[in-house]
N, C-alpha and C positions, 0 to 999 in steps of 0.2 A: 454495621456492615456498610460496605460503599456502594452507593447506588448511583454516582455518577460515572456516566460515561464518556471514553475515547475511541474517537473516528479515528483510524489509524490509518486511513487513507480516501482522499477526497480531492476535488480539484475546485474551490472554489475560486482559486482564478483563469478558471474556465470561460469565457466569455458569454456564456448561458446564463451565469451569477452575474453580468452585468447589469442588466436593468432593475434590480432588487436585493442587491446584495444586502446591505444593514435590515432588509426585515428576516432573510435569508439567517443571519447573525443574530436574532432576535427569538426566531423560531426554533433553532438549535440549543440557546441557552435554555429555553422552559423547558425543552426536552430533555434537559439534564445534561449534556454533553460539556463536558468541562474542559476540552481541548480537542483540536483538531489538527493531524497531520497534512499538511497544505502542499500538493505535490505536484513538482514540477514536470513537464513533459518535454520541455522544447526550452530553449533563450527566451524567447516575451515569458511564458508561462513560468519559468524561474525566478527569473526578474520580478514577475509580479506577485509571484509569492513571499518570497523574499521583504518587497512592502507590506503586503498585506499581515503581516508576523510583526511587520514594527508597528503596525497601526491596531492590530489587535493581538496583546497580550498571549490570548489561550490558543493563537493559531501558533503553530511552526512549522518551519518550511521543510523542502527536500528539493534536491535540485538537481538534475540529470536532461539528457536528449532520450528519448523515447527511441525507441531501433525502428519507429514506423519513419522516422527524422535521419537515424544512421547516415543515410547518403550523402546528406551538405554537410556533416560534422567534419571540420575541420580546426587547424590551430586556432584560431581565434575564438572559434567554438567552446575548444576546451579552455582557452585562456579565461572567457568567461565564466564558464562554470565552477572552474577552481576557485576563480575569485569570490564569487559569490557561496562556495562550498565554506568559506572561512566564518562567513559572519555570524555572528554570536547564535541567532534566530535559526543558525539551520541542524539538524539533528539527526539527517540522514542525508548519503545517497540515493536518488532513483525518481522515477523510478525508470530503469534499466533491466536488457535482457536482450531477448530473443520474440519473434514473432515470427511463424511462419505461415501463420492463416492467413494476410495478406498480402506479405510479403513486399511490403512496399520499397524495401532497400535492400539490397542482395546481401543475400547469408553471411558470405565472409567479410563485407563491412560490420555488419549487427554484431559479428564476433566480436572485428575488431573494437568496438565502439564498447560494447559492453565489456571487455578486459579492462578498456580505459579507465570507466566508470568503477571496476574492482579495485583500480592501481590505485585509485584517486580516496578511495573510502578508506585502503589499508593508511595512506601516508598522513589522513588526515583524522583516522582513528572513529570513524563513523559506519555505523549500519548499513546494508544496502539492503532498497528495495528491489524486490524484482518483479518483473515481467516475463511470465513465461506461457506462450498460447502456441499450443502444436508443436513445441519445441523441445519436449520433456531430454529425451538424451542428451541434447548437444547439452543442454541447462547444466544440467546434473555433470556432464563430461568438465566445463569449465566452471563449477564450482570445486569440483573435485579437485582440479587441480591448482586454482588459488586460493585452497582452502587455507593453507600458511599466512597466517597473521591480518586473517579477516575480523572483523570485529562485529561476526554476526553479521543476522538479517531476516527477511519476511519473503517468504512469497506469499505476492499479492493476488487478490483476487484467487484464491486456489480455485481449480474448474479438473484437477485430476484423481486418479485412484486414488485408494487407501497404501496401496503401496508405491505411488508414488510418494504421497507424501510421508512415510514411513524414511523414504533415502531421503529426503530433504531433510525430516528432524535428525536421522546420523548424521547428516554434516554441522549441527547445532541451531538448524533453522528454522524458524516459529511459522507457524501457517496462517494466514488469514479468512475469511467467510464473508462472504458479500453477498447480497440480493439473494444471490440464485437458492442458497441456501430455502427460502420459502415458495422455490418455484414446485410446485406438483413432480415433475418427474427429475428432480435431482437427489433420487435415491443414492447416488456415489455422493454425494456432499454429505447428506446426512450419514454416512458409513463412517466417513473422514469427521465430522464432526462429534460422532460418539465414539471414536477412538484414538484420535489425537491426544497426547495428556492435556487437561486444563491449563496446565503450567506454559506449554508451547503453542495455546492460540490466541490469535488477536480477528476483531471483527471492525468491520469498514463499511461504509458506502459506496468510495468509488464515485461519487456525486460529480455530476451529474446524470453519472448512468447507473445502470443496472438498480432499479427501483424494484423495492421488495414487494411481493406479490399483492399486499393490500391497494399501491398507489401503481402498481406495473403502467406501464406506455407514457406515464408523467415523467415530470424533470426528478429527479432524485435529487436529496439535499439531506445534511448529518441529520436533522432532526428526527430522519427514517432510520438510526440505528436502531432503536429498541428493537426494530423487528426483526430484525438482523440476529439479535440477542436472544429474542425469543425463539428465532427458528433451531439455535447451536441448543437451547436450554432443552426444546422439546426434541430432537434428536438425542439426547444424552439422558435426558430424564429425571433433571434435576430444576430445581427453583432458577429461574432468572436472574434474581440478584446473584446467586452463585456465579451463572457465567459473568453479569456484568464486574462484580468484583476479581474476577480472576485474568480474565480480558484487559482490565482497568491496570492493574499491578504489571500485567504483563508488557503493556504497552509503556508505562513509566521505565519499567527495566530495561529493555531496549532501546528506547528513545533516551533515555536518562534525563527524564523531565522531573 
C-alpha cells in the first residue's frame, strides 16, 4: 500500500518559507510527502514557484492572480501568467476564484478575472484550482457555465456544506481538506469528509496557513499533512493509509504527475 503523501496545495513560496526553506524541504520529505503542489497567488508568487519546481524536482507549480489581486490584473498580467502557464513544471491553474469575505477587489473584476483564468486552463488543457470563501453561488453559477471543455479541477481548502460540495462533484470536481478538518467545531467538514467519495478527495496544507490543530497559531508547512490525513481517516472510519493512498492516486490523476 502507498504510504506517501501529496500536498495538493501549499504556498512554499510564500515569503514566510523564506528564512528556512531547505530545512522546511527536509522536514516534508521525512514526513513522507513525495510531492508538493506549489501554488501561485499573484506574478512574484508565480514566478517563484515556477523556480522553485525547477530547483526541486517533487515540487510543481500552479500559477494564477488570486481575486484578493483581481484589481491590478491587467494585459501584462495576463501576458505573464500565460507565459509561465506553459512551462513543463506547471500542472495546473490557480489558484483562482471568487472571495467575498474581504472583498479586497470588487466582484465584477473577481468575475472577470477568474473567467480569464478558466479560459486560460481550457486552451491550455489544465486543471484549475479554486478559491471559493463566501462566494458559494456566483462559484457554482460560473463553473456551471464554463463547464464545456474544462479539464477538471479542485476546490481548495473546502470550508462549505455537504451539499455544497455534493454540486461541486456534479460538475466533476474533487474537494480538498485542510487544517480545519482537526479543528473541534468543524462538524460540517467532517460531514463533507465522510461523504465525499474517496475517489473525489484530495488533502492540502495550504502552508503557510491553516495549521492543523496539534501545531494551531504556528507557521504550517507540508510536513503537517498526516494530520490532515488523519482527521479525513477518523471522520470516515477507516485506516489512514486508506485515505493516504486514495488522496495520493487522486491527486496524480488530476495533476497528471
Amino acid at each position: 500500500m502507498n504510504r506517501e503523501l501529496i500536498d495538493s496545495h501549499a504556498h512554499l513560496n510564500d515569503p514566510a518559507f523564506s528564512p528556512d526553506l531547505p530545512e522546511v524541504i527536509g522536514r516534508l520529505k521525512q514526513a513522507g510527502v513525495e510531492a508538493v503542489i506549489n501554488v501561485g497567488y499573484d506574478l512574484r508568487s508565480s514566478r517563484e514557484a515556477v523556480v522553485q519546481a525547477h530547483n526541486w524536482p517533487f515540487l510543481k507549480a500552479s500559477v494564477a492572480v488570486h481575486p484578493h489581486e483581481a484589481a491590478s490584473f491587467d494585459e501584462e498580467g495576463a501576458r505573464v501568467i500565460r507565459s509561465l502557464a506553459l512551462d513543463r513544471v506547471v500542472v495546473a491553474v490557480g489558484e483562482t476564484g471568487l472571495d467575498y469575505y474581504r472583498n479586497l477587489s470588487p466582484r465584477r473584476k473577481q468575475e472577470e478575472v477568474f473567467r480569464w483564468h478558466l479560459n486560460l486552463a481550457k486552451q491550455l488543457n489544465l486543471p484549475v484550482i479554486v478559491h471559493d470563501r463566501e462566494a458559494h453561488k456566483d462559484i457554482l453559477r460560473i463553473l456551471r457555465q464554463e463547464a464545456d471543455g474544462l479539464p477538471g479541477g479542485v476546490m481548495h481548502c473546502f470550508s462549505g456544506t455537504w451539499e455544497m460540495a455534493r454540486a461541486f462533484l456534479d460538475l466533476g470536481f474533487y474537494i480538498s481538506l485542510a487544517g480545519p478538518i482537526t479543528f473541534k467545531n468543524a462538524d460540517n467538514l467532517r460531514e463533507v469528509a465522510a461523504k465525499v467519495p474517496l475517489e473525489r478527495l484530495l488533502i492540502e496544507t495550504d502552508a503557510p496557513y491553516l495549521t492543523p490543530a496539534p501545531y494551531r497559531g504556528q507557521r504550517n508547512e507540508p510536513a503537517n499533512l498526516r494530520f490532515v490525513a488523519e482527521g479525513v481517516a477518523s471522520a470516515r472510519g477507516i485506516p489512514v493509509e486508506e485515505v493516504i493512498e486514495a488522496t495520493t492516486l487522486n491527486a496524480r490523476t488530476l495533476f497528471r504527475l
